[in-house]
PDB file with SEQRES, HELIX, SHEET and CRYST1 records, atoms N, CA, C and O in Angstrom:
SEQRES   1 A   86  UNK UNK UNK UNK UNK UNK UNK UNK UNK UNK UNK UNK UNK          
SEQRES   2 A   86  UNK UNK UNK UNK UNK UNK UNK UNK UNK UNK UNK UNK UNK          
SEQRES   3 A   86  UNK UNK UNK UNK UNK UNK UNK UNK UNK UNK UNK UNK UNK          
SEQRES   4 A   86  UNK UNK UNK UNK UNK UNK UNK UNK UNK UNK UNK UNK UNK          
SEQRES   5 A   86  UNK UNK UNK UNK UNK UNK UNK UNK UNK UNK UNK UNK UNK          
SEQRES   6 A   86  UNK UNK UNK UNK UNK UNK UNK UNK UNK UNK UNK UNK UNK          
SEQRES   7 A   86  UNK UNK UNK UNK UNK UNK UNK UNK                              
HELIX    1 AA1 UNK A    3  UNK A   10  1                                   8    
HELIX    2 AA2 UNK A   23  UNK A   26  1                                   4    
HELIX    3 AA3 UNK A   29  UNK A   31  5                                   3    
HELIX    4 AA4 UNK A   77  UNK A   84  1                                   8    
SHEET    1 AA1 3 UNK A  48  UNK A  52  0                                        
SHEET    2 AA1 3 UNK A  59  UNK A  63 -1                                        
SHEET    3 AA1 3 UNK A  72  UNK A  73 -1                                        
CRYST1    1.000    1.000    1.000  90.00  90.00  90.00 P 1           1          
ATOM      1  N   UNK A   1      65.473  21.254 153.728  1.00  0.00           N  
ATOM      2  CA  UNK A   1      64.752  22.427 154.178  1.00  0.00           C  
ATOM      3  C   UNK A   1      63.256  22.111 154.096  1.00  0.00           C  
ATOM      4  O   UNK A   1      62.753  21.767 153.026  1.00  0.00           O  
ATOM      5  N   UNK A   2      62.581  22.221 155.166  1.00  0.00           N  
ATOM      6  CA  UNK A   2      61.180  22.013 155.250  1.00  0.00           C  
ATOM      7  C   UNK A   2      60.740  23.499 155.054  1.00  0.00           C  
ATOM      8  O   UNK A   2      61.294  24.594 154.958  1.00  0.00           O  
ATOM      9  N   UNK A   3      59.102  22.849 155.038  1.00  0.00           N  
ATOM     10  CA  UNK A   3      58.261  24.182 154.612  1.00  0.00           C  
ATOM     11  C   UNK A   3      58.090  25.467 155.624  1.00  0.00           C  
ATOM     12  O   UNK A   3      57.450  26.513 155.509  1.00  0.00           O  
ATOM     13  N   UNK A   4      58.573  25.168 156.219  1.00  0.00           N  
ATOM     14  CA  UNK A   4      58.292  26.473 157.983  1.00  0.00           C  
ATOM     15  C   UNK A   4      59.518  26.870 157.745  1.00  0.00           C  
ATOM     16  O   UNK A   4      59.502  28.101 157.720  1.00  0.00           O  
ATOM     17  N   UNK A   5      61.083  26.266 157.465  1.00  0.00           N  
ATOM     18  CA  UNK A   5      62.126  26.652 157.270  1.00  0.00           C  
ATOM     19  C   UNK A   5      62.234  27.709 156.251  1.00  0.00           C  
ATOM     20  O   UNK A   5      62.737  28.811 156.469  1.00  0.00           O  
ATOM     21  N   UNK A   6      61.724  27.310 155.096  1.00  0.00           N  
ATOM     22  CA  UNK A   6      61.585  28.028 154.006  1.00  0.00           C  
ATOM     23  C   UNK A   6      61.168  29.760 154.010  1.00  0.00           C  
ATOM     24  O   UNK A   6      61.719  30.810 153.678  1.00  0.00           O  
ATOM     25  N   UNK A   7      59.545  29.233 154.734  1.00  0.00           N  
ATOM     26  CA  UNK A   7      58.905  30.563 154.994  1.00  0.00           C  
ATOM     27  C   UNK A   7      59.675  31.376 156.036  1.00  0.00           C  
ATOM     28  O   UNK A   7      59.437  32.580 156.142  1.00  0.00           O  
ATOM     29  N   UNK A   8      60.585  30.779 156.808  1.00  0.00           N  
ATOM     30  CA  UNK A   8      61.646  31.805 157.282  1.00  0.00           C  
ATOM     31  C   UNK A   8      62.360  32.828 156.910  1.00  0.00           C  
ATOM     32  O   UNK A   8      62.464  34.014 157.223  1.00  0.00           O  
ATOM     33  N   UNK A   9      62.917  31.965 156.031  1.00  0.00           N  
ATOM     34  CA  UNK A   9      64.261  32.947 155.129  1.00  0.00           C  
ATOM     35  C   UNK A   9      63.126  33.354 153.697  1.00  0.00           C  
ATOM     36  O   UNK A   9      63.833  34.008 152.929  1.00  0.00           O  
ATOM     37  N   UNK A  10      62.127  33.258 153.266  1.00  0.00           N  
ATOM     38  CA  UNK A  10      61.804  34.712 152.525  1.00  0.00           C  
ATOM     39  C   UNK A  10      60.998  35.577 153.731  1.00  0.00           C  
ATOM     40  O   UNK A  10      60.770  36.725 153.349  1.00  0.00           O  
ATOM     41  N   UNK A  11      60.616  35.357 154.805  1.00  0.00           N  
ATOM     42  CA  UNK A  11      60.184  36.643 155.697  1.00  0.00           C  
ATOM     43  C   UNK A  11      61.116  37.179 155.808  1.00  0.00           C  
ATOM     44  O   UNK A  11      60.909  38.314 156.237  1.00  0.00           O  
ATOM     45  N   UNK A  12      62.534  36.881 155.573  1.00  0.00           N  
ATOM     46  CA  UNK A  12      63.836  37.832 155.906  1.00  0.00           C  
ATOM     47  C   UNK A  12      64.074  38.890 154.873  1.00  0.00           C  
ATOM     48  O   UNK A  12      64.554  39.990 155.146  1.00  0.00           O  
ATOM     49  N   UNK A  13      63.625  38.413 153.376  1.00  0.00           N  
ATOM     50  CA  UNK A  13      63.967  39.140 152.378  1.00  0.00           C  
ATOM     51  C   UNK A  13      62.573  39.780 152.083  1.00  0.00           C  
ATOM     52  O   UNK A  13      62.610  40.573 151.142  1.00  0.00           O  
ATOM     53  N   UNK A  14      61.471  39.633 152.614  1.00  0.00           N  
ATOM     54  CA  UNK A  14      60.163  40.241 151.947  1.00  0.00           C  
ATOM     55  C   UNK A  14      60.032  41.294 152.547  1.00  0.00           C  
ATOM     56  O   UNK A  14      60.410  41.492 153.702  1.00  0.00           O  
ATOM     57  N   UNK A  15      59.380  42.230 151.694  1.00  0.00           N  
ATOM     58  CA  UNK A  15      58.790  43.565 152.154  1.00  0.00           C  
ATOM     59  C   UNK A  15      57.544  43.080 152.889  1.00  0.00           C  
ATOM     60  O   UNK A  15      56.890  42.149 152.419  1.00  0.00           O  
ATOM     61  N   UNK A  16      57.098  43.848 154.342  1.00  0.00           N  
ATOM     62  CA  UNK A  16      55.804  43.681 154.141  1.00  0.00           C  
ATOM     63  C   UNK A  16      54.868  44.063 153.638  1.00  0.00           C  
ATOM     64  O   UNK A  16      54.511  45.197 153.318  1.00  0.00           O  
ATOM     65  N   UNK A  17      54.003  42.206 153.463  1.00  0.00           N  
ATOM     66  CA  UNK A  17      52.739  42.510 152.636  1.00  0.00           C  
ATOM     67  C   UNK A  17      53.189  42.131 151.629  1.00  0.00           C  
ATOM     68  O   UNK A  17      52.452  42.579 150.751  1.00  0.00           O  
ATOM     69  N   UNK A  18      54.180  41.410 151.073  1.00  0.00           N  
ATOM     70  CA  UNK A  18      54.972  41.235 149.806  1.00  0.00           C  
ATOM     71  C   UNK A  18      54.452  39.724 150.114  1.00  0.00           C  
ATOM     72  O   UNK A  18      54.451  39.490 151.322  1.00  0.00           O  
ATOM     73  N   UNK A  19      53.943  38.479 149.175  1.00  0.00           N  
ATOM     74  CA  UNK A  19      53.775  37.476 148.675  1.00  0.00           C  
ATOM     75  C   UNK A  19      54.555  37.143 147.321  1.00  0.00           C  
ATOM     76  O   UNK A  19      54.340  37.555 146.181  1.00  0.00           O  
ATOM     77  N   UNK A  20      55.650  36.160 147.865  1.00  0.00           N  
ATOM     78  CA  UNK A  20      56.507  35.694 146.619  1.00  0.00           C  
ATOM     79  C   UNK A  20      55.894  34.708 145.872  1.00  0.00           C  
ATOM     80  O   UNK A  20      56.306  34.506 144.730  1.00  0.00           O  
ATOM     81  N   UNK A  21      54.787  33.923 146.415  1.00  0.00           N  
ATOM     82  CA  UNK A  21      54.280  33.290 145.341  1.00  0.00           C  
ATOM     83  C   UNK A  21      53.094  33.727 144.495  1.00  0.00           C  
ATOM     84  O   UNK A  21      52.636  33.084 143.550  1.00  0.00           O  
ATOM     85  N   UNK A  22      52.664  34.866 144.932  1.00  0.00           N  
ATOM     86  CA  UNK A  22      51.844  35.433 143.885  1.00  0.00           C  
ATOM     87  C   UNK A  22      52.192  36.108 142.719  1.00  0.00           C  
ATOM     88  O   UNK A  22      51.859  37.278 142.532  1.00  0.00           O  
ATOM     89  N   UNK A  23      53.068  35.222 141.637  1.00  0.00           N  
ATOM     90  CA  UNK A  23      53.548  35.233 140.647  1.00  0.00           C  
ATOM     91  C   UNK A  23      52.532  36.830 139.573  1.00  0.00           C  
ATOM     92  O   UNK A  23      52.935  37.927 139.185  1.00  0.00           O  
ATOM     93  N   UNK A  24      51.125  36.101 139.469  1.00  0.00           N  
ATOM     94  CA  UNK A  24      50.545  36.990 138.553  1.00  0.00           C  
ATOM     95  C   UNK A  24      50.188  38.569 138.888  1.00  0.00           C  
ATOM     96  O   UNK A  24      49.630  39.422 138.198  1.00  0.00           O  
ATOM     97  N   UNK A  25      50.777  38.620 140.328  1.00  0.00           N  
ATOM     98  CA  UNK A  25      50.186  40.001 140.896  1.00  0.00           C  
ATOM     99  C   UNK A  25      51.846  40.779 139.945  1.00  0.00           C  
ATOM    100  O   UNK A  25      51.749  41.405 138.890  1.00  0.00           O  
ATOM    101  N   UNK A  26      53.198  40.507 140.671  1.00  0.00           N  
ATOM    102  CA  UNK A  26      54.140  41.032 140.505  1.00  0.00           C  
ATOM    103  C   UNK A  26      54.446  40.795 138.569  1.00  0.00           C  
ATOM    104  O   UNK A  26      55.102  41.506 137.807  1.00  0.00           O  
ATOM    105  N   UNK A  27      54.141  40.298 138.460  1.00  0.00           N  
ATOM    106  CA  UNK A  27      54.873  40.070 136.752  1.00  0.00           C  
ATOM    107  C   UNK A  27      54.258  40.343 136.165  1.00  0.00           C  
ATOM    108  O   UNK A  27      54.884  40.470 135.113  1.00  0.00           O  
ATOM    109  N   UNK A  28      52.843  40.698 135.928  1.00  0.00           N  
ATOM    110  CA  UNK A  28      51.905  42.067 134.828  1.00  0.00           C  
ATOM    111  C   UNK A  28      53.014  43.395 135.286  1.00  0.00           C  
ATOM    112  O   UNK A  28      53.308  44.247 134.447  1.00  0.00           O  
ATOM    113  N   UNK A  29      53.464  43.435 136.428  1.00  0.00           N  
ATOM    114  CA  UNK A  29      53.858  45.121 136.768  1.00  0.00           C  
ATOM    115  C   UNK A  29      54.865  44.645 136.226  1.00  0.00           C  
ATOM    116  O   UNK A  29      54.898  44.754 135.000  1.00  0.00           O  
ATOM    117  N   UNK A  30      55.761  44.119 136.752  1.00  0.00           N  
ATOM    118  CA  UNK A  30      57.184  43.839 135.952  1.00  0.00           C  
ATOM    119  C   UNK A  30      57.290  43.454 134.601  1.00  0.00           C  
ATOM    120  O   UNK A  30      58.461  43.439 134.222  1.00  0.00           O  
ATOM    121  N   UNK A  31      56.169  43.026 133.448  1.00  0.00           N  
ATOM    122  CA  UNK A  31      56.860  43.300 132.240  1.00  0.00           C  
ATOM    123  C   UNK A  31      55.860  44.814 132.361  1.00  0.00           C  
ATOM    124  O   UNK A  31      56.676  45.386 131.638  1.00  0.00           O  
ATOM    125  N   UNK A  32      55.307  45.402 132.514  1.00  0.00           N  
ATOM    126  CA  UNK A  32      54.531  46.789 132.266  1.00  0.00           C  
ATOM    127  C   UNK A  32      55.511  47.677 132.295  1.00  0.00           C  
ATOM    128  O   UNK A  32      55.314  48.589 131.492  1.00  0.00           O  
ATOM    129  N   UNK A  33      56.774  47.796 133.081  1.00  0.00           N  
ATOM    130  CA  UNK A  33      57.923  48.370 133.182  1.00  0.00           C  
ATOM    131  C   UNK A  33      59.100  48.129 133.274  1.00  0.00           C  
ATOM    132  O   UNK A  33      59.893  48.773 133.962  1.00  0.00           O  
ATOM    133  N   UNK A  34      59.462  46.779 132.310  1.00  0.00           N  
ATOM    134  CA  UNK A  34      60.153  45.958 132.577  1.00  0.00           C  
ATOM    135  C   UNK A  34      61.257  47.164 131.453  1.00  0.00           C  
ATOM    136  O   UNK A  34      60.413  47.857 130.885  1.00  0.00           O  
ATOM    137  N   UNK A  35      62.254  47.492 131.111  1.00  0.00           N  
ATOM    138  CA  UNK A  35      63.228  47.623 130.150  1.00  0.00           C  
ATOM    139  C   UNK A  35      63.706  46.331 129.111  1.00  0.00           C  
ATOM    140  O   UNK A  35      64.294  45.494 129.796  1.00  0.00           O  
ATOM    141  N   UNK A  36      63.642  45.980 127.882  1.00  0.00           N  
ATOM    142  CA  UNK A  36      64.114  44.999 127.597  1.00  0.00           C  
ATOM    143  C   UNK A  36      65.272  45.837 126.212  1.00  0.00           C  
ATOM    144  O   UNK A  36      65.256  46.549 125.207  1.00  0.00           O  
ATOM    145  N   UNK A  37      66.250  44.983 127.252  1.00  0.00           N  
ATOM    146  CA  UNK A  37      67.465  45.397 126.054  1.00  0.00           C  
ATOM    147  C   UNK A  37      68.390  44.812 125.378  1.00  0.00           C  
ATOM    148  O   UNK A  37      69.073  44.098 126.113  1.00  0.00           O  
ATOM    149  N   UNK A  38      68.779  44.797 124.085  1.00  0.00           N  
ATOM    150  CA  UNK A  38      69.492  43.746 123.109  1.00  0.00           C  
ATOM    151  C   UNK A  38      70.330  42.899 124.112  1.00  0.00           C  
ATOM    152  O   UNK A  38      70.810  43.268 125.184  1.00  0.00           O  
ATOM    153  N   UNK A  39      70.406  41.464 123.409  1.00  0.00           N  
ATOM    154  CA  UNK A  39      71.575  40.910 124.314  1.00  0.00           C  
ATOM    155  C   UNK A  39      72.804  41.376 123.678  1.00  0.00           C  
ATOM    156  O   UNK A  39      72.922  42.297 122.870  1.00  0.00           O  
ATOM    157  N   UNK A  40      73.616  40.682 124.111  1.00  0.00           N  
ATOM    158  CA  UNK A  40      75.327  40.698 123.483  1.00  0.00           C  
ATOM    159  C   UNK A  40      75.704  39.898 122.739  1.00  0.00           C  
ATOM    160  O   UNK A  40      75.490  38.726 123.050  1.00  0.00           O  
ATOM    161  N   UNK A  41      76.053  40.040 122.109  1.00  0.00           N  
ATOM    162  CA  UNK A  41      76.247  38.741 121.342  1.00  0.00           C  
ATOM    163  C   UNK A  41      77.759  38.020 121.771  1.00  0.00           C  
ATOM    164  O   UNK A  41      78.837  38.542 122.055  1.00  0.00           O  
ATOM    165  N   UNK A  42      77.270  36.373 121.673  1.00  0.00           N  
ATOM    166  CA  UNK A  42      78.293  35.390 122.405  1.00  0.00           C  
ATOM    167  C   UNK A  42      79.807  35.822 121.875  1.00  0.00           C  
ATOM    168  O   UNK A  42      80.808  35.675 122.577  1.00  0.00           O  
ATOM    169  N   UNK A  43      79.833  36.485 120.267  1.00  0.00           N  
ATOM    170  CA  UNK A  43      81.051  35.778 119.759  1.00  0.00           C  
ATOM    171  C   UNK A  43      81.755  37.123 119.768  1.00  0.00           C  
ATOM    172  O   UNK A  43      82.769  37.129 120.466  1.00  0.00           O  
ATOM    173  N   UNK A  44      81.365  38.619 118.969  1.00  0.00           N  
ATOM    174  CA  UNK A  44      82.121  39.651 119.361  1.00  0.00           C  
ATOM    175  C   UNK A  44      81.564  40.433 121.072  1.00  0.00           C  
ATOM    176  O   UNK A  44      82.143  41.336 121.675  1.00  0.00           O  
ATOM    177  N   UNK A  45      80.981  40.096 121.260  1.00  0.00           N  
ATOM    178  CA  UNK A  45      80.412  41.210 122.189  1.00  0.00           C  
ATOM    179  C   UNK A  45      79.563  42.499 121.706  1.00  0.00           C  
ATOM    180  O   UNK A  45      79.637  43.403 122.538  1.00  0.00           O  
ATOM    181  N   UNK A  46      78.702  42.848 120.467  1.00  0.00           N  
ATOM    182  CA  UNK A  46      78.414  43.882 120.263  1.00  0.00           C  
ATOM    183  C   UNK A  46      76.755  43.694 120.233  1.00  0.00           C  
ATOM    184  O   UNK A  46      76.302  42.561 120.393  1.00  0.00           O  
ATOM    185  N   UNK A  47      75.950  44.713 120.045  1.00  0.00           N  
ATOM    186  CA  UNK A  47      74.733  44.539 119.895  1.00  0.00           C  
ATOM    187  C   UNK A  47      74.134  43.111 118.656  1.00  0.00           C  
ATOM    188  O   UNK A  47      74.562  42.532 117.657  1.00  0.00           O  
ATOM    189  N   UNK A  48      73.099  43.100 119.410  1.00  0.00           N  
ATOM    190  CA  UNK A  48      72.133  42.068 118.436  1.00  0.00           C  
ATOM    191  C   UNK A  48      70.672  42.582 117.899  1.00  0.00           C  
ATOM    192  O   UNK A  48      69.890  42.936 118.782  1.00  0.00           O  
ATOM    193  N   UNK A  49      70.411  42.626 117.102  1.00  0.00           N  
ATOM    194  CA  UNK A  49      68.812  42.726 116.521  1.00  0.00           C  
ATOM    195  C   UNK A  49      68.318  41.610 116.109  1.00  0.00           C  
ATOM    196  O   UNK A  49      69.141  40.715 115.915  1.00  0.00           O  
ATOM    197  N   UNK A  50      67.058  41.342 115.884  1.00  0.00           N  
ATOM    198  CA  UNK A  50      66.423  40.692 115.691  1.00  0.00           C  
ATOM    199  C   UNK A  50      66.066  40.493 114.228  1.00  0.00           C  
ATOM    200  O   UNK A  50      65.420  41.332 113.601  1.00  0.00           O  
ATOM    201  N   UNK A  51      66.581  39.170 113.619  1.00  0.00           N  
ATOM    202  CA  UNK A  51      66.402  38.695 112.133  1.00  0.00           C  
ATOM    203  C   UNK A  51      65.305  37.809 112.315  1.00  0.00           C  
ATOM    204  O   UNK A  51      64.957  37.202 113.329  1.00  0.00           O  
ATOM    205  N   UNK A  52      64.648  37.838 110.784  1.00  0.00           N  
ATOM    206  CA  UNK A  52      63.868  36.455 110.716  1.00  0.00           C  
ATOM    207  C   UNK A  52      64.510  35.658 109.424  1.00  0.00           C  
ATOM    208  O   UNK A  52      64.786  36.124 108.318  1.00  0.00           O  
ATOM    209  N   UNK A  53      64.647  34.421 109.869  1.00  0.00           N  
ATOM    210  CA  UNK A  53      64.833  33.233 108.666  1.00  0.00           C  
ATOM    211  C   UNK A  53      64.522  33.485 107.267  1.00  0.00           C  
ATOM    212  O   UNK A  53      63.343  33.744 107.026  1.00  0.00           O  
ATOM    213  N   UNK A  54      65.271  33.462 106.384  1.00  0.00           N  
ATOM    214  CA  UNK A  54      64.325  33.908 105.157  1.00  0.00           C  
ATOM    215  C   UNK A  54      63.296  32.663 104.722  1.00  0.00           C  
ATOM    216  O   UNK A  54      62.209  33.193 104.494  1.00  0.00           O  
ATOM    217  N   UNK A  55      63.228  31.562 104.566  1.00  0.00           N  
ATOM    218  CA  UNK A  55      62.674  30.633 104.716  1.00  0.00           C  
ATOM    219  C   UNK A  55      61.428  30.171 105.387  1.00  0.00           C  
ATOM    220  O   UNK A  55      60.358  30.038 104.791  1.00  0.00           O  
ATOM    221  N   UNK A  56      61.679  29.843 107.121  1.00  0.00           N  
ATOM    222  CA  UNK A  56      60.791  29.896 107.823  1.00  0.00           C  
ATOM    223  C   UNK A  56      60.456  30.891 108.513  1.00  0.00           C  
ATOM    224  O   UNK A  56      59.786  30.650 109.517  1.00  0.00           O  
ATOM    225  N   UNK A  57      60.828  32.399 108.187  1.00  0.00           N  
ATOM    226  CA  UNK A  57      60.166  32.990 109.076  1.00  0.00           C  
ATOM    227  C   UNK A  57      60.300  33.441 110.399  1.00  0.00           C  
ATOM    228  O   UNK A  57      59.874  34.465 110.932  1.00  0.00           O  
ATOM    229  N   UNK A  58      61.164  32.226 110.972  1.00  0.00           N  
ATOM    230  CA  UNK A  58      61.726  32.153 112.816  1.00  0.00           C  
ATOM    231  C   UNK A  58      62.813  33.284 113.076  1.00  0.00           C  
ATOM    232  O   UNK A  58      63.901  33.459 112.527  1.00  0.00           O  
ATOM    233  N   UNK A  59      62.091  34.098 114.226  1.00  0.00           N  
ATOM    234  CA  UNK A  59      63.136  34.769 114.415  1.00  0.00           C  
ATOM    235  C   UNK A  59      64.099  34.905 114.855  1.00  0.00           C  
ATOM    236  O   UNK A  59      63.985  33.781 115.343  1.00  0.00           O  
ATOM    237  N   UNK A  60      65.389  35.333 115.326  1.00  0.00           N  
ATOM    238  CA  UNK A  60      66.563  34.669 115.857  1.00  0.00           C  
ATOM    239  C   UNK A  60      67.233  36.475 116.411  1.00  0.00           C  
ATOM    240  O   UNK A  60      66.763  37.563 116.076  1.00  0.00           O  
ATOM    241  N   UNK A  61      68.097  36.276 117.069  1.00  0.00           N  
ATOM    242  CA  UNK A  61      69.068  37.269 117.324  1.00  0.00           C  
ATOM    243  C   UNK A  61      69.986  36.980 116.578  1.00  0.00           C  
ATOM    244  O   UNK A  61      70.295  35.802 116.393  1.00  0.00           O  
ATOM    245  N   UNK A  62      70.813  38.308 115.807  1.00  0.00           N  
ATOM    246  CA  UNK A  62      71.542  37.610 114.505  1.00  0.00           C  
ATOM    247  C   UNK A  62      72.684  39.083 115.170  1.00  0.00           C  
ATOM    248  O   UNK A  62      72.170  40.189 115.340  1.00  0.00           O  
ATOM    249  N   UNK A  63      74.238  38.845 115.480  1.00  0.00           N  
ATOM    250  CA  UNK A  63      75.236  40.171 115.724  1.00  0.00           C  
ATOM    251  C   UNK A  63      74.835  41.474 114.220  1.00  0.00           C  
ATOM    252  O   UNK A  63      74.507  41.426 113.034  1.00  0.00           O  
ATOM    253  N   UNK A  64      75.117  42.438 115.207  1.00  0.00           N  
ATOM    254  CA  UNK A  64      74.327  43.626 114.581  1.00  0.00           C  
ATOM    255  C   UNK A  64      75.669  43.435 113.458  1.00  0.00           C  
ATOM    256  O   UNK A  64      75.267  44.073 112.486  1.00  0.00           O  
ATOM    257  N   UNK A  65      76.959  42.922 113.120  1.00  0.00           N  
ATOM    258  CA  UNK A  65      77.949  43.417 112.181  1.00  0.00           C  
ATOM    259  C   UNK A  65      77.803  42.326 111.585  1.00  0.00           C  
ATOM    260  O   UNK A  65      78.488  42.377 110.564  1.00  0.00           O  
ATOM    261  N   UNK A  66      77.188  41.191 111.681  1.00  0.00           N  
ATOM    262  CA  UNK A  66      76.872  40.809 110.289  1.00  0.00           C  
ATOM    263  C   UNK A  66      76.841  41.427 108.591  1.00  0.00           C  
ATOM    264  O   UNK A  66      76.657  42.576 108.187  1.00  0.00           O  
ATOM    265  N   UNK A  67      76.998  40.662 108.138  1.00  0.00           N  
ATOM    266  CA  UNK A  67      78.320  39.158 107.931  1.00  0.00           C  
ATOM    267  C   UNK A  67      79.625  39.151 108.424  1.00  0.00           C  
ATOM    268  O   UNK A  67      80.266  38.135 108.156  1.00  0.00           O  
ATOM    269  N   UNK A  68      80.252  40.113 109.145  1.00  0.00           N  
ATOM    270  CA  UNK A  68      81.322  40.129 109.610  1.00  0.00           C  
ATOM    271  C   UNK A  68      81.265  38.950 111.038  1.00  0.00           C  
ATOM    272  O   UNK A  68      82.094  38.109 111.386  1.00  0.00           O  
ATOM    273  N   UNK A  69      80.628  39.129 111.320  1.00  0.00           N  
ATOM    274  CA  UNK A  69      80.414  37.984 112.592  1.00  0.00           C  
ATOM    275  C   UNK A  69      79.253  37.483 112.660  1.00  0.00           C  
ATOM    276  O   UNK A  69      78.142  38.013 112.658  1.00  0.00           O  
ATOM    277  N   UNK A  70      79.560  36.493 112.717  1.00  0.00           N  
ATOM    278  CA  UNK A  70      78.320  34.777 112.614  1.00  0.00           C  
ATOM    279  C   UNK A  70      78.043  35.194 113.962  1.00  0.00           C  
ATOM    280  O   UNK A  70      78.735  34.374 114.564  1.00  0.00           O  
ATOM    281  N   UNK A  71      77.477  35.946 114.904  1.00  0.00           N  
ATOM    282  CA  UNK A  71      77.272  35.615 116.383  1.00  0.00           C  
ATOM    283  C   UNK A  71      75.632  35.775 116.213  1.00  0.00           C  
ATOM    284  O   UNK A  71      75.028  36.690 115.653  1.00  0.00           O  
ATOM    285  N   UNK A  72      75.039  34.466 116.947  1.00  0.00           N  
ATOM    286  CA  UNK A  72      73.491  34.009 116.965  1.00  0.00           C  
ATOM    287  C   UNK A  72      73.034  34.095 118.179  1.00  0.00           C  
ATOM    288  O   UNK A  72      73.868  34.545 118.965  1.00  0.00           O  
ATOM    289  N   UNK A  73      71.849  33.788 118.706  1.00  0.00           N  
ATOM    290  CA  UNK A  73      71.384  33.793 120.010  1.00  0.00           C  
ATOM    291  C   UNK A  73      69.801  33.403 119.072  1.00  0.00           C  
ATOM    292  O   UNK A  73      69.263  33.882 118.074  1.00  0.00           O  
ATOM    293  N   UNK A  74      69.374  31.929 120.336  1.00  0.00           N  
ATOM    294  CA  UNK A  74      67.573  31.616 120.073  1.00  0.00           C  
ATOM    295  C   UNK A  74      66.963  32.948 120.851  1.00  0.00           C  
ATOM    296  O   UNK A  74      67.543  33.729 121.605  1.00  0.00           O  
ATOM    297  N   UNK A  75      65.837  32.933 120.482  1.00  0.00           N  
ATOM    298  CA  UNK A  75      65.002  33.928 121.283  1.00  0.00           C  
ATOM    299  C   UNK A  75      64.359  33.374 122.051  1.00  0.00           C  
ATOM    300  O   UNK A  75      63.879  32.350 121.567  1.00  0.00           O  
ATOM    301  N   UNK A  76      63.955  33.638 123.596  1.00  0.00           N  
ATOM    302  CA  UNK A  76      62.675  33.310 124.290  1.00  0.00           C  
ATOM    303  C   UNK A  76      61.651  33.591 123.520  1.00  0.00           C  
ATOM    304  O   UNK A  76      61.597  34.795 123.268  1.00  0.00           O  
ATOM    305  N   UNK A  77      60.880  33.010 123.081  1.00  0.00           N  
ATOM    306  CA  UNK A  77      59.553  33.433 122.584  1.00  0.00           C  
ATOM    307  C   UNK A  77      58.346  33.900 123.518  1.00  0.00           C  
ATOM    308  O   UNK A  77      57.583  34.824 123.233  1.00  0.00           O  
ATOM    309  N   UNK A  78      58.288  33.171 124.607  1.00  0.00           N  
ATOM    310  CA  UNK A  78      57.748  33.736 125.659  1.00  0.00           C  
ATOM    311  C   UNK A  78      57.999  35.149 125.798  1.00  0.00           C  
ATOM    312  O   UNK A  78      57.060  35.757 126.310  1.00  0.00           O  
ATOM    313  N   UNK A  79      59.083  35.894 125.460  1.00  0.00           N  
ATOM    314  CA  UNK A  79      59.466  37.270 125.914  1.00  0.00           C  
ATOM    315  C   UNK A  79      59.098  38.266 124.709  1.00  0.00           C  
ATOM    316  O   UNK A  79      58.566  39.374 124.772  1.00  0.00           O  
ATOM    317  N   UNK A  80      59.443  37.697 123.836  1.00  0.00           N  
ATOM    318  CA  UNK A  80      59.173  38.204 122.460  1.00  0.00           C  
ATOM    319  C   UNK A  80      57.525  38.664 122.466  1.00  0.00           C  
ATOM    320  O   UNK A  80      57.182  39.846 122.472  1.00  0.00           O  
ATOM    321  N   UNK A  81      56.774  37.763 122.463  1.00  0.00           N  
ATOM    322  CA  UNK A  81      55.679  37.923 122.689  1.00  0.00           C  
ATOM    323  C   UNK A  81      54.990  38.863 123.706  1.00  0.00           C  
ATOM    324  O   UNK A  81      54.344  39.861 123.385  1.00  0.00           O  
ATOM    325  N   UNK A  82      55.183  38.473 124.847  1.00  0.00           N  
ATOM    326  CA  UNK A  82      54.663  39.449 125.485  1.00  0.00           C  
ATOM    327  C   UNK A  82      55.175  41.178 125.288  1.00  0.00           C  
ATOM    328  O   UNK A  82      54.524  42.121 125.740  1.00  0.00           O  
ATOM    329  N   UNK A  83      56.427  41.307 124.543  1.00  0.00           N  
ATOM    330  CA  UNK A  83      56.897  42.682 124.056  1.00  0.00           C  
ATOM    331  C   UNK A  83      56.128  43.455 123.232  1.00  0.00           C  
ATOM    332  O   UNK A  83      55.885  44.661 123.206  1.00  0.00           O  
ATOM    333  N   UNK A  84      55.651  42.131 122.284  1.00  0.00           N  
ATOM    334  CA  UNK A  84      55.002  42.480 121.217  1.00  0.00           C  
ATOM    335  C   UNK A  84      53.888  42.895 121.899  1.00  0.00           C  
ATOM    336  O   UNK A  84      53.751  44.085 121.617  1.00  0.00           O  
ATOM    337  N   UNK A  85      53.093  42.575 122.584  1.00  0.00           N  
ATOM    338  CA  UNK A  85      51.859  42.356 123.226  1.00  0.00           C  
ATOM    339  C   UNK A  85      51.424  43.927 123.953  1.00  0.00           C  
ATOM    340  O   UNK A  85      50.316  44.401 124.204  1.00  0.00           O  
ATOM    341  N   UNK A  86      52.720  44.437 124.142  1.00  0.00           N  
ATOM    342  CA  UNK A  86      52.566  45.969 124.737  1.00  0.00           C  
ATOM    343  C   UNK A  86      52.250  47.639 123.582  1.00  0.00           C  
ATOM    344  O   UNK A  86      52.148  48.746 124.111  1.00  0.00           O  
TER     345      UNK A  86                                                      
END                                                                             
């Protein structure tokens, strides 16, 4: 797929006046109203909150029924941050 090809098929999906590569215009609005909501956790399926390490500090997604279920998840920190940031 060349570059004229390309700009084809997103003129098909763009609103006009919509620029898909102007990343910093759309994604201040989209986390400004973004919803962010617990993941699931891999092993039962139930909510997750957010633990920190007792040690280092790092925070982790830890299953909300802990100790009953070991279910973990890393965090984006990238996301974390900017949550915090609001």
């Amino acid at each position: 797929m060349d570059g004229a090809e390309l700009a084809r098929h997103i003129a098909q999906v763009a609103k006009p006046g919509e620029d898909f590569c102007a990343l910093p215009q759309w994604l201040e609005k989209f986390v400004a109203h973004a919803r962010i909501f617990d993941p699931e956790c891999p092993v039962c399926h139930g909510a997750m909150v957010i633990r920190h390490h007792r040690a280092s500090g790092a925070p982790s997604w830890a299953c909300r029924s802990f100790p009953r279920c070991a279910g973990r998840r890393e965090p984006r920190m990238d996301l974390l941050q900017m949550a915090a940031a609001r």
